[in-house]
C-alpha positions in Angstrom: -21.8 -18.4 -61.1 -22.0 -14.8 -63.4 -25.1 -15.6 -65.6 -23.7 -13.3 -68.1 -21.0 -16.0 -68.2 -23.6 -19.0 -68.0 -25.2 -17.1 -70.9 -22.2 -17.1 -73.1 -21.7 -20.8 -72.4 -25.4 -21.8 -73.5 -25.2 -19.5 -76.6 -21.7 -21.2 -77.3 -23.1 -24.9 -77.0 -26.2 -23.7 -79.1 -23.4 -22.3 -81.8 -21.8 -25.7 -81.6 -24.8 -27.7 -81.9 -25.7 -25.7 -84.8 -22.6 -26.5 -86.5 -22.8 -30.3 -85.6 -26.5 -30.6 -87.2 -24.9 -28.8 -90.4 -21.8 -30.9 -90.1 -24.2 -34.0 -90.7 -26.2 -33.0 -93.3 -29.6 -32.6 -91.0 -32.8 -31.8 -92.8 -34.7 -30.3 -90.0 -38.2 -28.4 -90.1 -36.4 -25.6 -87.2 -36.2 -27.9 -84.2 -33.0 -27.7 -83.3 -30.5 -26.3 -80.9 -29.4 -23.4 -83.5 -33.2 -22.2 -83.5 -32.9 -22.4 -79.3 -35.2 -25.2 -78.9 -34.6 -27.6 -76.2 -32.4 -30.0 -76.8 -32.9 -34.2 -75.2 -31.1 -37.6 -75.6 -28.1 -39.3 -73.9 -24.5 -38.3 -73.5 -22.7 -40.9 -72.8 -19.3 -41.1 -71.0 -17.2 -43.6 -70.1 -13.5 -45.0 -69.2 -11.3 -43.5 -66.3 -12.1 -43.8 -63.2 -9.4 -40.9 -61.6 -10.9 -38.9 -64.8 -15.0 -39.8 -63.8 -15.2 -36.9 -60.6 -14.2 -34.3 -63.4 -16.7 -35.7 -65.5 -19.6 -36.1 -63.3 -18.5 -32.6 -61.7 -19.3 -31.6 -65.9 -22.8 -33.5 -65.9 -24.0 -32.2 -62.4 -23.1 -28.2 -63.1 -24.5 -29.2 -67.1 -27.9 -31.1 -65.5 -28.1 -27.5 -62.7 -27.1 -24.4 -65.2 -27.4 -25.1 -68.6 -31.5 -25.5 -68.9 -31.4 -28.6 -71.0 -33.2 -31.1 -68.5 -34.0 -33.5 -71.4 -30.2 -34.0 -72.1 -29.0 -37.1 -69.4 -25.1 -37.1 -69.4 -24.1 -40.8 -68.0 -20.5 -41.2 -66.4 -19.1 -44.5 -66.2 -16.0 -46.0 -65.1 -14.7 -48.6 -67.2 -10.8 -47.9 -66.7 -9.0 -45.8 -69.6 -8.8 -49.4 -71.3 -11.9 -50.6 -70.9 -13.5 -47.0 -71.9 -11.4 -46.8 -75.3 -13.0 -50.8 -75.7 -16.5 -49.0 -75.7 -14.8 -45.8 -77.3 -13.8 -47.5 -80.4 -16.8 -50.0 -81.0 -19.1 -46.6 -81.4 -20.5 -47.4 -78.3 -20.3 -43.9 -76.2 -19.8 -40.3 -77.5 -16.7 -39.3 -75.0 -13.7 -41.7 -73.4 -12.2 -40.3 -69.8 -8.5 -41.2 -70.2 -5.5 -41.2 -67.7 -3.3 -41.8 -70.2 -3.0 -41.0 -74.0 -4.8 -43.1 -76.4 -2.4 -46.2 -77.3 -1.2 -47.1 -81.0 -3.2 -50.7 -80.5 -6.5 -48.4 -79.4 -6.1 -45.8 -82.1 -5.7 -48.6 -84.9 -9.4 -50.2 -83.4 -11.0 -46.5 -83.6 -9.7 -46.3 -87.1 -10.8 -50.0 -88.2 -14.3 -48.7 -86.9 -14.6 -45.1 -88.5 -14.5 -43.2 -85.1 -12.3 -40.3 -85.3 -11.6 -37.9 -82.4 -10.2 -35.0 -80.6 -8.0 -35.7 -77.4 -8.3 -32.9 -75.2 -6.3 -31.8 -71.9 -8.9 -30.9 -69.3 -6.7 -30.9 -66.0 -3.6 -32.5 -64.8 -3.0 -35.2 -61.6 -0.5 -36.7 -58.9 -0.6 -40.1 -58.7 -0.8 -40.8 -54.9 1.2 -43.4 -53.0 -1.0 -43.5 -49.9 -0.5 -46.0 -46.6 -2.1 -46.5 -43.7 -3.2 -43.3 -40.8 -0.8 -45.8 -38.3 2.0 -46.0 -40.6 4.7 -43.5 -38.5 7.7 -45.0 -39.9 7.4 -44.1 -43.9 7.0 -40.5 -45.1 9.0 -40.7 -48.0 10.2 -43.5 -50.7 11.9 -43.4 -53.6 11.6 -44.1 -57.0 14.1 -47.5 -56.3 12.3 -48.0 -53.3 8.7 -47.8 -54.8 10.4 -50.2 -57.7 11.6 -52.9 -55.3 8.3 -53.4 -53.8 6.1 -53.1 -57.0 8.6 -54.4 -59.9 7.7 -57.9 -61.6 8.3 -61.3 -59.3 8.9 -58.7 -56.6 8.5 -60.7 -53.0 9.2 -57.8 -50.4 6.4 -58.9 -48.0 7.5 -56.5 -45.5 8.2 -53.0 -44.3 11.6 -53.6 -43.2 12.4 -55.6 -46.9 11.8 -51.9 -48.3 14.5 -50.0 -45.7 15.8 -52.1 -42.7 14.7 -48.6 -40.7 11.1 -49.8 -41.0 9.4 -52.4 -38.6 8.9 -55.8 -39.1 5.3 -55.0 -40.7 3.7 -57.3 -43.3 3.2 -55.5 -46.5 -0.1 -55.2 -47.8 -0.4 -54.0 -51.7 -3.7 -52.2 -53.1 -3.8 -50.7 -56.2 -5.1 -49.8 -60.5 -6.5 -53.2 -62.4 -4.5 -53.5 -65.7 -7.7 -51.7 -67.4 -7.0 -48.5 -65.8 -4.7 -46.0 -67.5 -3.3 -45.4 -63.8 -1.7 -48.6 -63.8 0.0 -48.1 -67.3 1.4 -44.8 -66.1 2.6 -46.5 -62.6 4.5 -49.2 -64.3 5.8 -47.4 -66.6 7.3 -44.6 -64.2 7.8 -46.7 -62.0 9.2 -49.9 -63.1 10.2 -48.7 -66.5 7.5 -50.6 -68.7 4.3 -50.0 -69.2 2.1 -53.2 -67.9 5.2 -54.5 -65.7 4.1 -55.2 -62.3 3.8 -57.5 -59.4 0.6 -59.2 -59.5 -0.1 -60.5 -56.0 -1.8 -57.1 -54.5 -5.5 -56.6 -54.5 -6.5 -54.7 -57.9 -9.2 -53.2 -58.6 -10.6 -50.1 -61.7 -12.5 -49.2 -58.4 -10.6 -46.7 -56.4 -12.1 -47.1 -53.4 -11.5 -50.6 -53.2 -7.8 -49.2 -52.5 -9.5 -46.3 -50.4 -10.5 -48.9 -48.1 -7.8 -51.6 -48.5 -5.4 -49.6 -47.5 -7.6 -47.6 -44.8 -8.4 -50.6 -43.0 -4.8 -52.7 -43.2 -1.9 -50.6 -41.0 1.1 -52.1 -43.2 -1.2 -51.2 -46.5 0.2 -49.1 -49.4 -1.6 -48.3 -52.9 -2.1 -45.2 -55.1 -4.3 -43.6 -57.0 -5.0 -40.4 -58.2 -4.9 -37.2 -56.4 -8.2 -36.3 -56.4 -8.8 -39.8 -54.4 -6.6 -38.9 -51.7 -8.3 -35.5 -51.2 -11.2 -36.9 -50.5 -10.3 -39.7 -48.3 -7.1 -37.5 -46.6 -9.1 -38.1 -43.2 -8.4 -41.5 -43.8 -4.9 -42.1 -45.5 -1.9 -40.6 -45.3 0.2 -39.4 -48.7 3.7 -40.3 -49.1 6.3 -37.6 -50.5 8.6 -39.3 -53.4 12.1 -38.7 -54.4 12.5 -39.1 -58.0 16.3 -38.0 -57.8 15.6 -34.7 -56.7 14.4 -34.9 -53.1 11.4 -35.8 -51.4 8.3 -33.8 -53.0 4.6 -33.8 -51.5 1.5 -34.5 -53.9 0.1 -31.1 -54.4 -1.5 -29.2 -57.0 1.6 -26.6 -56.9 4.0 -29.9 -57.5 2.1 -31.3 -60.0 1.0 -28.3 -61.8 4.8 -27.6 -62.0 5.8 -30.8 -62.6 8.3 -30.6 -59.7 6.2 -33.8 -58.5 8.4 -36.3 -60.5 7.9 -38.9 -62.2 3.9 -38.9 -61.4 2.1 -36.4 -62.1 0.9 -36.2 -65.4 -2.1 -34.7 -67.6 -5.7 -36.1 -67.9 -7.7 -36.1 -71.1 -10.9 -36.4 -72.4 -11.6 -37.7 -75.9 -14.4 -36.8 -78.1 -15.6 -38.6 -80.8 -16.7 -36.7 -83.9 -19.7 -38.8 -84.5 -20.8 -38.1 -80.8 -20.0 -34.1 -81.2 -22.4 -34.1 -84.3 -25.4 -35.0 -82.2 -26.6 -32.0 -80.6 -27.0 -32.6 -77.0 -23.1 -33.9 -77.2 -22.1 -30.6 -79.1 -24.0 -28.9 -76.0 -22.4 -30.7 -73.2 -18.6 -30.3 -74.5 -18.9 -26.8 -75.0 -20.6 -26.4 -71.2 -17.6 -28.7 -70.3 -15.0 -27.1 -72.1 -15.8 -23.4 -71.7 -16.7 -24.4 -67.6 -13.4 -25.9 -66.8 -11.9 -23.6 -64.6 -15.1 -24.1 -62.4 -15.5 -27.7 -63.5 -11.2 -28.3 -62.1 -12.3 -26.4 -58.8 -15.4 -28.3 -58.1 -13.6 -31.8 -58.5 -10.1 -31.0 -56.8 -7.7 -31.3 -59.7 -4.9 -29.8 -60.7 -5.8 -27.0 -62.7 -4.5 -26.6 -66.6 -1.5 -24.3 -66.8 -2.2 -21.1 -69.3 -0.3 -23.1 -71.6 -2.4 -25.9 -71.5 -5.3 -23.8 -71.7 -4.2 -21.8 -75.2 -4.0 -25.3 -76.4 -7.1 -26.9 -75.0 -8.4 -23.9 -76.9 -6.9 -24.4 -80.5 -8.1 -28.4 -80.4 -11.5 -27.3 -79.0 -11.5 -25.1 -82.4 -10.5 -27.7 -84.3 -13.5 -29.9 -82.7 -15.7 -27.6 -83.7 -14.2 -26.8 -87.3 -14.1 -30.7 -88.1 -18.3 -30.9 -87.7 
């Protein structure tokens, strides 16, 4: 990477780390990050697991360029749901989301005092993925991915879904209800959000899918993009027809949202209380002003310029609210 452009990033995390220690009302004797000292302490992250390889793409190019080795950014992978639970009780600084906050999660943050910024930091296709030996299905539609995945559904075979297909049980992998990728399926998919089938193998863990479906020749779950990429040796993607014709997963698709009805954004939230420690400030200015490289390095869609004016103007607002 330009250093003249790793230098900008560091001076603009040590701007924003200034302005988080005023923000608070710090009494310092000059150790801080606006003086250039070193900064330490945890960053914590947590929630989405489709959103965690951004993330932890974040942390590793933070931990290798930034020259704050006393800082330790942790990622974990609660689901959306179960991050926004931690999110909301104070208990980490920055929430990984595959979907937007909820009106139920955002009345917990408030109860508790944590404000935030929701940020757009790339976008997604949800993948519907089967096995390497499936010949027979390369393309399903929206009705079709409906009948198999819909509420008391009991198509328990390839050839319930199109008579064209063999005689093949039907073996389901896919999101737990934690994970914000199940609350965007549903609700695509079978037109509420939460409404599903519940007799498949769930899991917040995506390679429990990965290998569900890698190691079952009738299997078929989805997960993000980003999943499939790196397991594309192993799975084979499905093209969906939301109306329109049959569409491949892609970053062009998604990116132009010709990839309908599943590709989507992906956020990270920020809580103010976490930007006014310094080491937080630090890391989501690195993150923010990286993301280009960040997007790359994790193999998501990247944000459209669009997107990027606005990721902009709330990143402002971040920094104007500490």
């Amino acid at each position: 990477m330009n250093r003249n452009v790793l230098s900008r990033r560091v001076l603009a995390g040590v701007a924003l780390a200034a302005l988080a220690l005023t923000g608070c009302g710090s009494d310092t004797d000059g150790d801080t990050a606006g003086s250039g000292e070193a900064l330490s302490g945890e960053v914590k992250v947590d929630g989405s697991s489709t959103v965690a390889p951004l993330s932890e793409a974040a942390a590793s190019f933070y931990g290798e360029e930034a020259g704050q080795p006393g800082v330790n950014v942790s990622v974990g992978t609660s689901g959306t749901g179960g991050g926004f639970e931690k999110f909301c009780k104070g208990e980490t600084d920055i929430s990984d989301a595959s979907r937007p906050i909820k009106d139920e999660e955002k009345a917990a943050c408030e109860a508790a005092g944590i404000q935030y910024k929701e940020l757009i930091v790339a976008n997604d296709a949800l993948t519907v993925v089967v096995n390497k030996e499936n010949t027979w299905a390369d393309c399903l539609t929206v009705d079709q991915l409906k009948k198999i995945w819909e509420p008391n559904s009991k198509v328990a075979s390839w050839n319930q879904v199109d008579p064209s297909f063999p005689n093949e049980p039907l073996e389901l992998f896919g999101a737990g209800t934690d994970s914000g990728t199940f609350d965007y399926f549903t609700d695509e998919i079978n037109g509420e959000e939460g409404a599903s089938r519940t007799d498949y193998t769930a899991s917040e863990n995506d390679n429990v899918t990965v290998q569900g479906v890698a190691g079952t020749k009738g299997g078929l779950g989805y997960f993000g993009f980003t999943y499939f990429e790196e397991n594309a040796d192993k799975l084979k993607a499905l093209k969906v027809d939301g109306g329109e014709g049959c569409v491949e997963p892609s970053l062009e698709t998604a990116q132009s949202n010709a990839y309908k009805p599943l590709s989507r954004p992906l956020f990270i939230y920020v809580s103010d209380s976490g930007a006014k420690k310094p080491q937080v400030a630090d890391f989501v200015t690195f993150y923010i002003e990286s993301i280009d490289d960040i997007v790359k390095e994790a193999k998501f869609v990247p944000l459209t310029e669009e997107q990027k004016s606005t990721l902009k103007s709330e990143f402002d607002a971040l920094k104007a609210s500490i």
